[in-house]
C-alpha positions in Angstrom: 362.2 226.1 299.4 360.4 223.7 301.9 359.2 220.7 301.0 355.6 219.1 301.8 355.2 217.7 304.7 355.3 214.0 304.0 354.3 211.2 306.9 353.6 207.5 306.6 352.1 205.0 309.8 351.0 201.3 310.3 347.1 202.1 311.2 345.6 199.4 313.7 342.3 199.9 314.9 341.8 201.7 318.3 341.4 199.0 321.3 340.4 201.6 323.5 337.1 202.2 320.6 336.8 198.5 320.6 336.4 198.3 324.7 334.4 201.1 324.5 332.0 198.8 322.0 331.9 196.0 324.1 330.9 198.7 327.5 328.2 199.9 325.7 326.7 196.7 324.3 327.1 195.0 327.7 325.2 198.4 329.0 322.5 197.7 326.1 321.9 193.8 327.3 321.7 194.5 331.3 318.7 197.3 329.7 316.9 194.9 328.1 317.4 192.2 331.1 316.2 195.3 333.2 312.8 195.8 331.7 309.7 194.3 331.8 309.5 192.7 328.2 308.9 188.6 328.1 311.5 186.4 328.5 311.5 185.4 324.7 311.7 189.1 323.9 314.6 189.6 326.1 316.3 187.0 324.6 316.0 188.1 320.7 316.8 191.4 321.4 320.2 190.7 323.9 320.7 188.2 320.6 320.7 191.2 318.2 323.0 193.7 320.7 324.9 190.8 320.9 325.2 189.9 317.0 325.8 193.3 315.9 328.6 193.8 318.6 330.4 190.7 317.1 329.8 191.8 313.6 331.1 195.5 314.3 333.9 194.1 316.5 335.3 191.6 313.2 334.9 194.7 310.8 336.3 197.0 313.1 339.6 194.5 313.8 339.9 193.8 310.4 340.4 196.4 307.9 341.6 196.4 304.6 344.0 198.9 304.6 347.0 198.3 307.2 349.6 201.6 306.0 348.5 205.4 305.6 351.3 207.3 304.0 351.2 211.0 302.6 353.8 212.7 300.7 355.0 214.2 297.1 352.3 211.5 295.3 349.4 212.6 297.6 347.4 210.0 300.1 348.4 206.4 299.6 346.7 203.4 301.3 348.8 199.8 301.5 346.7 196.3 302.4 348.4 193.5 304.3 350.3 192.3 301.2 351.9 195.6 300.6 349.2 197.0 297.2 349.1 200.4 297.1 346.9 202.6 295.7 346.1 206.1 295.5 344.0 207.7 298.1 342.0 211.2 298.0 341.5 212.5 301.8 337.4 213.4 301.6 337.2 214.1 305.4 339.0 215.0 307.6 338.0 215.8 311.9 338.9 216.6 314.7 337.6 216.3 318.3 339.8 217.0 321.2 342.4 213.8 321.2 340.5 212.1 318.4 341.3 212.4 314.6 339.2 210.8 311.8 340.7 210.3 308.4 338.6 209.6 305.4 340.1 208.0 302.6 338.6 207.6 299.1 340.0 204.9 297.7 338.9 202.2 294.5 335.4 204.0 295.0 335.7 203.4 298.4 335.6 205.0 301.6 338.0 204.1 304.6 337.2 205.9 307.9 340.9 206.1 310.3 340.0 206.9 314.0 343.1 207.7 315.3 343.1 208.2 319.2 345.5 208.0 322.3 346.5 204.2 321.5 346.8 203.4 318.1 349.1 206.1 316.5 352.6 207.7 318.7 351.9 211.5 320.1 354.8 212.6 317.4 353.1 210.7 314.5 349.8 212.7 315.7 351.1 215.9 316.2 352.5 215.3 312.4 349.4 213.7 311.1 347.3 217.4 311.8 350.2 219.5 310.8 350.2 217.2 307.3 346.5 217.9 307.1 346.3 221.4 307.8 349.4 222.2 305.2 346.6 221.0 302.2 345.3 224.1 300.1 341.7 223.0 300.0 341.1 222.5 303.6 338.8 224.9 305.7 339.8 225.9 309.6 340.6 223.0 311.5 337.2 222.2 313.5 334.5 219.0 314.3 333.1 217.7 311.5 334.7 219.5 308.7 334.0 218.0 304.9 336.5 218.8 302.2 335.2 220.2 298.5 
């Protein structure tokens, strides 16, 4: 008899979802420079663009949970000092070269984007066949929620 599929991975945050951040709030403050609002306007609205960028990017660079492992215990999530806990996969989806993983975890939810240069092509390839080997889950597909 096989066993499960089992898989475990470092997770570090996408930079290319980070760049793509920073594009799209540089794109946001060249529109508001663009228009005719008043200068003060201009300002507090770049401000806020700007803030929320800076905010998103620490969260974003930052999470709490640094190891994703599955195998014969289920999901598992390890933080920096190396505390795991027990994890329940809510969510998973998946769009072209880009996977999302979401964990429930201490009443929690952690959201994994996993793309071209965070995770190895064998550790992806892996990571859907781990997925798609659990009962519960429906056809692979973009967004797909798990009962």
């Amino acid at each position: 008899m096989r066993s499960a599929p089992a898989i475990a991975f470092d997770y570090r945050p996408s930079r290319l979802l980070a760049a793509a951040l920073v594009v799209m709030t540089a794109l946001a403050v060249a529109a508001i420079a663009a228009n005719g609002l008043d200068a003060p306007w201009k300002i507090g609205l770049s401000a806020i663009a700007l803030c929320a960028c800076v905010w998103s990017l620490h969260r974003w660079t930052h999470p709490r949970w640094m190891r994703i492992a599955f195998g014969d215990a289920g999901w598992v999530l390890a933080d920096q000092a190396g505390h795991e806990v027990p994890a329940e996969l809510t969510r998973y989806a998946k769009l072209g070269a880009m996977q999302v993983l979401t964990l429930q975890a201490e009443s929690r939810s952690f959201d994994a984007v996993i793309l071209l240069d965070n995770l190895e092509p064998n550790l992806r390839r892996r990571l859907v066949l781990v997925v798609a080997s659990q009962p519960s889950l429906p056809e692979l597909g973009f967004p797909r929620r798990l009962q």
